[in-house]
N, C-alpha and C positions, 0 to 999 in steps of 0.2 A: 410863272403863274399858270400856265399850260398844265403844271404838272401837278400842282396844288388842285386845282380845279378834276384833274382825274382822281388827284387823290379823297376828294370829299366828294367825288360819285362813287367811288369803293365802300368810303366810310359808310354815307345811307344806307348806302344800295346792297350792303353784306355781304359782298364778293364781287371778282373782276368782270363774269357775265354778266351780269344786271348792269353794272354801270357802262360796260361796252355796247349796249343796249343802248341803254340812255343818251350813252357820248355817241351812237353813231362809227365808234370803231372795233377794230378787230382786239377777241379778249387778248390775246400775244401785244398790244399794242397798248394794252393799259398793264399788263403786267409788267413790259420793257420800262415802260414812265414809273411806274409803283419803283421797280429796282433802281432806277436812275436816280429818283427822290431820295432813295434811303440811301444809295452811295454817297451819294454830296452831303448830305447830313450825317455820312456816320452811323446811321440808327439804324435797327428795323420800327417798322411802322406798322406792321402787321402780321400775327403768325399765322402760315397758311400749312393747310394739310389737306386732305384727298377729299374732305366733305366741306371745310368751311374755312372763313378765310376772317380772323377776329383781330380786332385794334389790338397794340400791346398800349401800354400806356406811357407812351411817349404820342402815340399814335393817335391817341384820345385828346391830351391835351392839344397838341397841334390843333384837332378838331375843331375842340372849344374856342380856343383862340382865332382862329381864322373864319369860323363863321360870320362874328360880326364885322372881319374885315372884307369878305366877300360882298358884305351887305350894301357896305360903303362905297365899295368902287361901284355895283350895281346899281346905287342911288346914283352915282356920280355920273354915269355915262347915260341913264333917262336920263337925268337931268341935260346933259349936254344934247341930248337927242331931243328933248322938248323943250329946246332952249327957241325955235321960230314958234309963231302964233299958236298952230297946232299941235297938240299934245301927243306926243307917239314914244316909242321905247313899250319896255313890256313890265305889268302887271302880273306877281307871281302871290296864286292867295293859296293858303293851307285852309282847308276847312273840311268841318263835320258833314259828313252824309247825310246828316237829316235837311241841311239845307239846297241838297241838290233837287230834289221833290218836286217842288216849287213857289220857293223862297226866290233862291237867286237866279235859276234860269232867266226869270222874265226880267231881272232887272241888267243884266248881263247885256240883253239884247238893248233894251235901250240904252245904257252908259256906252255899247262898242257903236250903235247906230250913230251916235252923236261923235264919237273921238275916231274916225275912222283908220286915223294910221297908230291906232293903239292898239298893242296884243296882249291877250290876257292868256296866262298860262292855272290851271287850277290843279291841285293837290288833293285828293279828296282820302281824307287819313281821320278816323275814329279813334286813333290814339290818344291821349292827352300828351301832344307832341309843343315844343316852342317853334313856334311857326316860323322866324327870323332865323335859330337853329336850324331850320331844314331849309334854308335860302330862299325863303320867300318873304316878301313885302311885307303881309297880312295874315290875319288868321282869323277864321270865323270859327267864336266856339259859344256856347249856350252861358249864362253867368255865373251859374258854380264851377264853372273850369275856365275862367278868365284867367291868362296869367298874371301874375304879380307884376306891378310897374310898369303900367303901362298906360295908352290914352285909348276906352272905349266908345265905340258910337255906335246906335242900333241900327240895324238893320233887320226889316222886316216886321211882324206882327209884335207888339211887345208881350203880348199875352199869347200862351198857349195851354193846349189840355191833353194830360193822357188818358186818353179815351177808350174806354172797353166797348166789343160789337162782337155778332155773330150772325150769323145767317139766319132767317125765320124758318126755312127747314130745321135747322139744328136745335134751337129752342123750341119751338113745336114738340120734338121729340124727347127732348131734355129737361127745358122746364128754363124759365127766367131764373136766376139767383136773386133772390130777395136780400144778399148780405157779401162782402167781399168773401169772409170765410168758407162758404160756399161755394167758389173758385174750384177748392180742393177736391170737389167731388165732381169736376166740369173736366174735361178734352180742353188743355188749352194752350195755346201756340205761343212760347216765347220766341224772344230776340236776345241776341245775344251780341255785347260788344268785342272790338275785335281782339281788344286784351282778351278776354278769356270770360267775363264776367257776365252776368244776365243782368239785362236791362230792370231795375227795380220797378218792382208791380206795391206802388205804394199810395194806397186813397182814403180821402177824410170825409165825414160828413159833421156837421153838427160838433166839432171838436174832436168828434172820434177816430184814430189814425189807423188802419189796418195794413202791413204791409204781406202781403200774401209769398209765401217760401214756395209753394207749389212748381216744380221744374217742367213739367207739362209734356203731355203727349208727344210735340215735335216742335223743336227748337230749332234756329238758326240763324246763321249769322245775322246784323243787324243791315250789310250789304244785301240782305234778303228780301227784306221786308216788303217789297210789292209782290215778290212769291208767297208770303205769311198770306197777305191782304186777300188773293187769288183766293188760297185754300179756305180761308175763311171765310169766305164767299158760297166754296161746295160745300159747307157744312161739317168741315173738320174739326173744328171748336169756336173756343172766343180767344180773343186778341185783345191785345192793349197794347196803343201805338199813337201818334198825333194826331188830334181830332182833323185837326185841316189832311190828312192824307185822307180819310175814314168818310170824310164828307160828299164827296162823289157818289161812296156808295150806299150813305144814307139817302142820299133825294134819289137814287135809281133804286130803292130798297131792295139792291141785295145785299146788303147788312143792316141790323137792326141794332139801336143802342143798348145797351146792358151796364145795368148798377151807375145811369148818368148823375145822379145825384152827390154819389163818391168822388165822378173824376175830379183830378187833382191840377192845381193850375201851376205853372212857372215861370219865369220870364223867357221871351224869344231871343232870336241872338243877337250874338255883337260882333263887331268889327274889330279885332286891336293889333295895336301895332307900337315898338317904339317910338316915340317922338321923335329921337334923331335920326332914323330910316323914314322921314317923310318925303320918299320921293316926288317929284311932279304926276306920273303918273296916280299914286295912291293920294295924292290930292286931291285930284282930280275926280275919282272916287268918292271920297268922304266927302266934298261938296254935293256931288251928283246926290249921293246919299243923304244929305241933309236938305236941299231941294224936293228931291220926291218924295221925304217922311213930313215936308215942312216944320225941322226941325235946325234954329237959325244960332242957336246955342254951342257957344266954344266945347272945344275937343271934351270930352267929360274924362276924367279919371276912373280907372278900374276899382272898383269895390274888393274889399278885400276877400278870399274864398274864405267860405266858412271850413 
């Protein structure tokens, strides 16, 4: 199991450095296990060469197969570890960067203040990854990227807005846009997710849906985004981004709102997880969770993604 376990820090982690990383050992030391595993199996499990080290597809399926058996021994020994009054063992959640901000820092603090011999381990990955898939408990994603089949529960604001802003130097000098279209002839700072894609700039008023193509003066990742907020602040451009990040700097007014009539609203996130991965610890969780949203309602089923 030792060797399994190296083997699906390789798989993630895309080669033997990073997971010798992760494991705490020397790379010669996950490469000895890698070769150990594939002689008792017979297989190779991975072809490696001078730049990169890729599943073969013996390699893949093992993957697939064993992640949700990794799940399960992991339920099973929290569970044996919060088998006395107090809840302890470790909490492993995958979740979106938009809610690292603050969404779950604060709640964090009070679920760990209360379970003290609980550890929480967080994954913070803008992929549309399967959260259970990369051995964790939980996953927190926004609702149109909820996975299939599974039990969600919110957490945090239900309602949210993307919100455009800029600095009052910078419209001073440039002018308010009176229209999304009007973007196109703006300085304007996207984000972009870590697939590869731009965050869509798309808002409605009155029926009217505008989704603006314009790729902008300076883009970057969506791990950026308190750097975007910065610059947008000295007057670089306008932005569009979560009104709850934006609002600090609306009541300090070094940004000023732009086309708020447009922004567009969505729902806030969720918590999901398989049902049969309800460990003690992620129970523990989703009560806490249902407690501070006073929200007293059985586990809710995922909606389907559009």
């Amino acid at each position: 199991m030792d060797d399994v376990a190296v083997f699906m820090a390789v798989y993630h982690g895309g080669g033997f450095r990073t997971a010798a990383k992760t494991l705490g050992l020397a790379p010669s030391t996950v490469s000895e296990k890698i070769s150990a595993l594939e002689r008792s199996l017979g297989v190779p499990l991975f072809i490696r060469t001078t730049r990169s080290v890729t599943p073969t597809d013996a390699g893949r399926m093992m993957a697939d197969r064993m992640a949700p058996l990794l799940g399960e021994m992991r339920t099973i020994l929290n569970d044996v570890a919060s088998a006395q009054r107090d809840v302890r063992g470790l909490l492993k959640l995958n979740v979106t960067g938009a809610v690292m901000v603050d969404i779950l820092p604060p709640l964090l603090t009070q679920f760990l203040a209360r379970h003290p011999l609980l550890k929480v381990e967080i994954m913070v990955d803008d992929r549309l990854v399967e959260a259970t898939a990369e051995g964790c408990d939980a996953g927190i994603r926004y609702g149109e990227h909820l996975a299939q089949d599974c039990i969600a529960v919110p957490i945090g604001p239900r309602k949210q807005r993307l919100a455009l802003a800029a600095a009052p130097v910078y419209l001073a000098a440039r002018g308010q846009p009176t229209h999304p279209d009007a973007l196109a002839e703006h300085d304007c700072l996207r984000l972009r997710y870590s697939s590869g894609a731009l965050i869509p700039w798309a808002f409605s008023c009155n029926g009217e849906t505008v989704n603006v193509s314009t790729t902008g003066r300076l883009t970057m990742g969506v791990n950026g985004a308190a750097a975007a907020i910065e610059l947008a602040k000295q007057g670089m451009g306008i932005i569009a981004t979560f009104e709850n990040w934006l609002q600090p700097a609306f009541t300090s007014g070094e940004l000023a709102p732009v086309l708020a009539s447009w922004w567009s609203e969505f729902e806030g996130p969720w918590l999901y997880f398989p049902s049969r991965f309800m460990s003690t610890p992620l129970r523990a969780f989703v009560d806490f969770l249902r407690e501070v949203q006073g929200n007293d309602a059985p586990d809710l089923p995922a909606r389907e993604s559009p």
